[in-house]
C-alpha positions as CSV (number, residue, x, y, z in Angstrom):
1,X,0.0,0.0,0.0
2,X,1.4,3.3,-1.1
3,X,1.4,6.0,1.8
4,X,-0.8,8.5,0.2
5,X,-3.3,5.0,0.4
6,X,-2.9,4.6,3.6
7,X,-3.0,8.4,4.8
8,X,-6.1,8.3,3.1
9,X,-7.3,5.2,4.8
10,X,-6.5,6.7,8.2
11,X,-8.0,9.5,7.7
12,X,-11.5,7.8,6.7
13,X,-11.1,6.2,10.2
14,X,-11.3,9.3,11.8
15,X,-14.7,9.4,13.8
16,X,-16.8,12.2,13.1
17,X,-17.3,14.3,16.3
18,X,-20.4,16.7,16.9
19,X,-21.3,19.1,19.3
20,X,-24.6,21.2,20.4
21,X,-25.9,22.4,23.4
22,X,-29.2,21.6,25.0
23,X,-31.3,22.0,28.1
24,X,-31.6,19.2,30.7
25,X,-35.3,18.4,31.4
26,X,-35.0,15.2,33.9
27,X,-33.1,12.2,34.2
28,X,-34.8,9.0,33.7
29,X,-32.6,6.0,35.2
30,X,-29.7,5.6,33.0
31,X,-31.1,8.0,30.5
32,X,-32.2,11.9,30.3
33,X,-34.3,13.6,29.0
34,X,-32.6,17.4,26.8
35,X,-34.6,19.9,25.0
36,X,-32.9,20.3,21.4
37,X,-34.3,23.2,19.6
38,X,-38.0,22.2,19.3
39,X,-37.8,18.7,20.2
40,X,-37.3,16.7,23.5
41,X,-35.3,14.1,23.1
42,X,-34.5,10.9,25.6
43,X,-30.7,10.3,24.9
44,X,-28.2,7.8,27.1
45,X,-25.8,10.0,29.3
46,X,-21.9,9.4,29.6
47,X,-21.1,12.3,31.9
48,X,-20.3,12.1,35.7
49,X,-21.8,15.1,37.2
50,X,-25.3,16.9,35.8
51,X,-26.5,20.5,36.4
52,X,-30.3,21.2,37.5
53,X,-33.5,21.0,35.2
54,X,-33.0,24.0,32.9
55,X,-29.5,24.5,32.8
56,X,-27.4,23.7,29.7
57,X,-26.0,20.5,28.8
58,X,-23.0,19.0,26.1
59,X,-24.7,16.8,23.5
60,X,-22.0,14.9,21.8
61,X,-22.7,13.0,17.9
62,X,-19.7,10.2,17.9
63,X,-19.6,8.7,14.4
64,X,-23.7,8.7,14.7
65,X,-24.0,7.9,18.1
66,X,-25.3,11.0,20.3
67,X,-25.0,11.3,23.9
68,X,-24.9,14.0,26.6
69,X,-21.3,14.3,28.1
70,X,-21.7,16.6,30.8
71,X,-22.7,19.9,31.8
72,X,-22.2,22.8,29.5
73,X,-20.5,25.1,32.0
74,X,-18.4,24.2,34.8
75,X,-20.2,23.7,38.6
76,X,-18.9,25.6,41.0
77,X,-18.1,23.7,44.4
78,X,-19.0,26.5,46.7
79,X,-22.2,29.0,46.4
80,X,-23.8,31.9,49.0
81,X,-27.7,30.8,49.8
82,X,-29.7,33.8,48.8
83,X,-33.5,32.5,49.0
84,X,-34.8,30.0,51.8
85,X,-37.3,27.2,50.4
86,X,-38.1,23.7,51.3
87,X,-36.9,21.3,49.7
88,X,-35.0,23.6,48.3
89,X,-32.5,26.6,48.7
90,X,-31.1,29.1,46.1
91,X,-27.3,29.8,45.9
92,X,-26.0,31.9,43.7
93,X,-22.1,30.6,42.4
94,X,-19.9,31.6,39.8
95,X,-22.8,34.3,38.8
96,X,-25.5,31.6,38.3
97,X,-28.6,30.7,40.4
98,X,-28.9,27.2,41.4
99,X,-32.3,25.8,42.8
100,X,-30.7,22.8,44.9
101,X,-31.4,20.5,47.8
102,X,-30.4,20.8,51.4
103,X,-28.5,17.5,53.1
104,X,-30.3,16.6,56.2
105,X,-27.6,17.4,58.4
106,X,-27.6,20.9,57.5
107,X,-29.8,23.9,59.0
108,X,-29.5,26.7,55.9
109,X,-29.3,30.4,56.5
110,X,-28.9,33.1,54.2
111,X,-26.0,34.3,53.1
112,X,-24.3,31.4,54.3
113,X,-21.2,30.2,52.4
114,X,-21.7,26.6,51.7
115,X,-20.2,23.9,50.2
116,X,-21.9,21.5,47.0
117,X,-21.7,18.3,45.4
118,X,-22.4,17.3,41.9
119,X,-23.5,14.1,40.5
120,X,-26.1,12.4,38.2
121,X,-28.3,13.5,39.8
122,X,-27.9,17.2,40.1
123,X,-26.3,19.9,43.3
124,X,-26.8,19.0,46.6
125,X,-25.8,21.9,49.4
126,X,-23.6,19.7,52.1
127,X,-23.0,22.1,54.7
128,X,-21.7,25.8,55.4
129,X,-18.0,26.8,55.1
130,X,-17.1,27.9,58.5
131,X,-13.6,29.3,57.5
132,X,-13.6,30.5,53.9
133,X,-10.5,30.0,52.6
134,X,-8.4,33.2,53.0
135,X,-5.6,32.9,50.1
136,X,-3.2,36.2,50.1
137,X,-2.9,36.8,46.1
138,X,0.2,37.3,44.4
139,X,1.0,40.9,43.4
140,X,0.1,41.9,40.2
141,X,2.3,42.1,37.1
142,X,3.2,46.4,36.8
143,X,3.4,45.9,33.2
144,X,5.5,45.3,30.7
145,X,5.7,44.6,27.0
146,X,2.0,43.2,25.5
147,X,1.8,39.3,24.2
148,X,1.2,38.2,21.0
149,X,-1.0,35.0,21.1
150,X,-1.8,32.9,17.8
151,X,-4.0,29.8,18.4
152,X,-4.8,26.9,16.3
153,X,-7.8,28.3,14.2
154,X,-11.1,28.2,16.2
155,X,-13.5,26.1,14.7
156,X,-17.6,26.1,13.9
157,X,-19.5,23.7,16.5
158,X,-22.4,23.7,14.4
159,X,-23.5,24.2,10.5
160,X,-27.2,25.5,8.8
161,X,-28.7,26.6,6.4
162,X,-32.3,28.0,7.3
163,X,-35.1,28.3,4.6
164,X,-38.5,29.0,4.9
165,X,-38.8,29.0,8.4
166,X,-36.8,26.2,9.4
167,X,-33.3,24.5,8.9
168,X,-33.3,22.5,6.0
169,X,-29.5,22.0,5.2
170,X,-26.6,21.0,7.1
171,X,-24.2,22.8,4.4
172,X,-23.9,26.9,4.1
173,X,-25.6,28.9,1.6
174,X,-26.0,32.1,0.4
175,X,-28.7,32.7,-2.1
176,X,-31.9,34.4,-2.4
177,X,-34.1,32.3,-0.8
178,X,-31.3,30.6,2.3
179,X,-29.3,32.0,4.6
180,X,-26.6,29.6,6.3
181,X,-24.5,30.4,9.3
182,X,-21.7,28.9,11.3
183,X,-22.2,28.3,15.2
184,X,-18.8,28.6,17.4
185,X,-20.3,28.2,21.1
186,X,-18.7,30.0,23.9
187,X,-15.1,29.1,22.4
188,X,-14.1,32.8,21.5
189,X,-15.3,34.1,24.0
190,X,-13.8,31.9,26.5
191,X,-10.3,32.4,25.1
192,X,-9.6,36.0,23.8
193,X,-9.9,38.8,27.0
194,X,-12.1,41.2,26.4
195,X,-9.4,43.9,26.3
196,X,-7.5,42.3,23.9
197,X,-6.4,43.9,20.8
198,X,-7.2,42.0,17.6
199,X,-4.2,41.9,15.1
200,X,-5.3,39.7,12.2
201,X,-8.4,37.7,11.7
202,X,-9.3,35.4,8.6
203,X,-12.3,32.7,8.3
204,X,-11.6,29.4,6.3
205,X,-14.1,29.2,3.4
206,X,-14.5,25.4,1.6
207,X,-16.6,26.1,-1.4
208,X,-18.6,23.7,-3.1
209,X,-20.6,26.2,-5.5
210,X,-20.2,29.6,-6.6
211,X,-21.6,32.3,-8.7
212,X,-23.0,35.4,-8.8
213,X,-22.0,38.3,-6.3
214,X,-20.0,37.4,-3.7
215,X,-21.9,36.3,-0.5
216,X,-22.3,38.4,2.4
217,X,-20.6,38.1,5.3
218,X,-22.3,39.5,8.8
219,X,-22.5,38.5,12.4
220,X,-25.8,36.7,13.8
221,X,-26.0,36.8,17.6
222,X,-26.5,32.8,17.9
223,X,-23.5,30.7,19.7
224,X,-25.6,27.2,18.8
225,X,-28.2,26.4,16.2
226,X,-31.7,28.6,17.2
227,X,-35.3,26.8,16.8
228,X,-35.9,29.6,14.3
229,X,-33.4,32.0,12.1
230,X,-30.2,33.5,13.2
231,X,-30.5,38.0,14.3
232,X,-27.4,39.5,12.0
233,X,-26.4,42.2,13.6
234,X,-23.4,45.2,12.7
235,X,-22.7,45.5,8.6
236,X,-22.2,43.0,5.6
237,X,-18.6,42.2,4.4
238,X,-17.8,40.9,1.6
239,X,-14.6,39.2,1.2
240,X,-11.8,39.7,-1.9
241,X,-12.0,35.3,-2.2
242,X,-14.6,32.9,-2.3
243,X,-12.4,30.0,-0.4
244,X,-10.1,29.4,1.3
245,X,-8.4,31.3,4.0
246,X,-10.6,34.8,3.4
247,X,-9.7,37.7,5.9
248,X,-12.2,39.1,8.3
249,X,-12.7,42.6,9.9
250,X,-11.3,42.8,13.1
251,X,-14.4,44.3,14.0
252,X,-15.9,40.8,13.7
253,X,-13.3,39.4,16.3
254,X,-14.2,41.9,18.8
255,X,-17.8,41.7,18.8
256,X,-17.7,37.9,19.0
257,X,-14.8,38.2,21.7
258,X,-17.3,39.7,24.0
259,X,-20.8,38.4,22.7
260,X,-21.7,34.8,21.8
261,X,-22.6,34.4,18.5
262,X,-21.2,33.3,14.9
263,X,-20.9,34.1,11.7
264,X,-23.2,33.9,8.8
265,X,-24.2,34.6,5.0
266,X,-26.9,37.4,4.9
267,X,-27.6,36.0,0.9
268,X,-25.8,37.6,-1.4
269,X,-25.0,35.6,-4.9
270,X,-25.3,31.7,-5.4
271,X,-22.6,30.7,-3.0
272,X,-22.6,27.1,-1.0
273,X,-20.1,25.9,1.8
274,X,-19.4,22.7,3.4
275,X,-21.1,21.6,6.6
276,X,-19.2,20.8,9.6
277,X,-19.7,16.5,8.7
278,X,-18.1,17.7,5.2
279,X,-15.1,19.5,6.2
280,X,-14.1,20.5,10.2
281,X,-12.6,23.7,9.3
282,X,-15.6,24.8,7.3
283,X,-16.0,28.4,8.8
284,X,-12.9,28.3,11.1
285,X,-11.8,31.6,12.5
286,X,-8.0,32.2,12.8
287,X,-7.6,35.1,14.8
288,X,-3.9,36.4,16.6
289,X,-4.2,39.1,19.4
290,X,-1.8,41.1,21.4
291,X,-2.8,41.4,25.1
């Protein structure tokens, strides 16, 4: 076997990986239940802690299989009660509101400091933290010269196109009738500070059609795949290419450094562009910043 043969062979081994985001309803023995969009859907669980009904969760597609992997946001360990309840208390941790149950052992108060636990089966509030811990920060840096940081390209969670009123193709289009959009989560915004200075930014663009004008390029305020159409918000850009590496505003990079959302095609000519099963940089954002 030559090795372009078997390059190619490995790489068709490759599993296909997916992610979305969904809302935990309930867990049902082994399984639970996740709003997706407009469906509910019962799906096997892999993860080893859960957040409460209502609160985001990882759904993972492995090669066709698709399972929920975990919570979509980490869960904080310690919270402050601010609303009394039976069965349950409210603590608010890490800037989130939890609606969680009270160990019998434990008497709550507010505005006690108190420690939880997370399993399959949700938060539970243990106890109050007599001593919070007291750690004496390190000094902060006086300055000094600002970093240049240059990632491996960020890449789209999700693909759509979305056509009379719903999502009818996994690809990217830009026509008359379609819009299509890429979905990048919270990645962006979890990596690049929001004072950050953007230096370059380009988006990777795998055509599979083209003609007509050039497709328009603007910023929809969706980080995963909406039940209905994407909001574009801020102007249209229309890039000098139609693939391939095509650079971006840098104004793009800093709205979506701050804001979750993607990118999208507001029409604009007869222009298509792999999914995310098709190609995984379809739509991939490499961005360097000096902070």
């Amino acid at each position: 076997m030559t090795l372009a043969a078997r390059i190619t062979e490995q790489l068709a081994n490759v599993p296909v990986v997916g992610m979305k985001m969904g809302t935990l309803v309930a867990r049902s023995g082994s399984q639970v239940l996740v709003n997706l969009g407009e469906t509910t859907a019962l799906l096997p669980v892999s993860a080893q802690q859960l957040p409460p009904a209502g609160h985001p969760v990882v759904v993972q597609t492995l090669d066709g299989r698709v399972t929920v992997t975990g919570p979509a946001r980490s869960l904080p360990g310690r919270g402050v009660i601010t609303a009394l309840g039976s069965p349950r208390v409210s603590v608010l941790a890490w800037d989130v509101t939890y609606t969680l149950p009270v160990a019998g052992s434990y008497t709550p108060s507010l505005n006690d400091q108190v420690s939880i636990t997370w399993d399959l089966d949700g938060g539970l509030v243990t106890g109050s933290i007599s001593a919070p811990t007291n750690v004496t920060p390190p000094d902060q840096n006086t300055g000094g010269p600002a970093q240049e940081f240059h990632p491996p390209p960020f890449t789209a969670v999700d693909t759509g196109s979305f056509q009379s009123g719903r999502w009818t193709k996994a690809d990217v289009w830009a026509s008359d009738s379609l819009v299509g959009a890429w979905f990048y989560g919270t990645g962006v915004a979890d990596s690049i500070p929001d004072t950050a200075a953007i230096v370059a930014a380009a988006i990777y663009l795998p055509a599979t059609r083209t003609g007509g004008a050039s497709p328009n390029l603007q910023l929809h305020t969706s980080p995963t795949k909406p039940s209905g159409s994407v909001a574009f918000v801020g102007a249209t850009y229309q890039p000098p290419g139609r693939t391939g590496w095509q650079p971006l505003p840098l104004s793009f990079i800093d709205y979506l450094k701050a804001n979750g959302g993607g990118i999208g095609l507001n029409h604009g000519g007869y222009n298509v562009y792999a999914s995310r099963g098709q190609d995984g940089l379809t739509g991939a954002l490499d961005i360097t910043w000096r902070n």
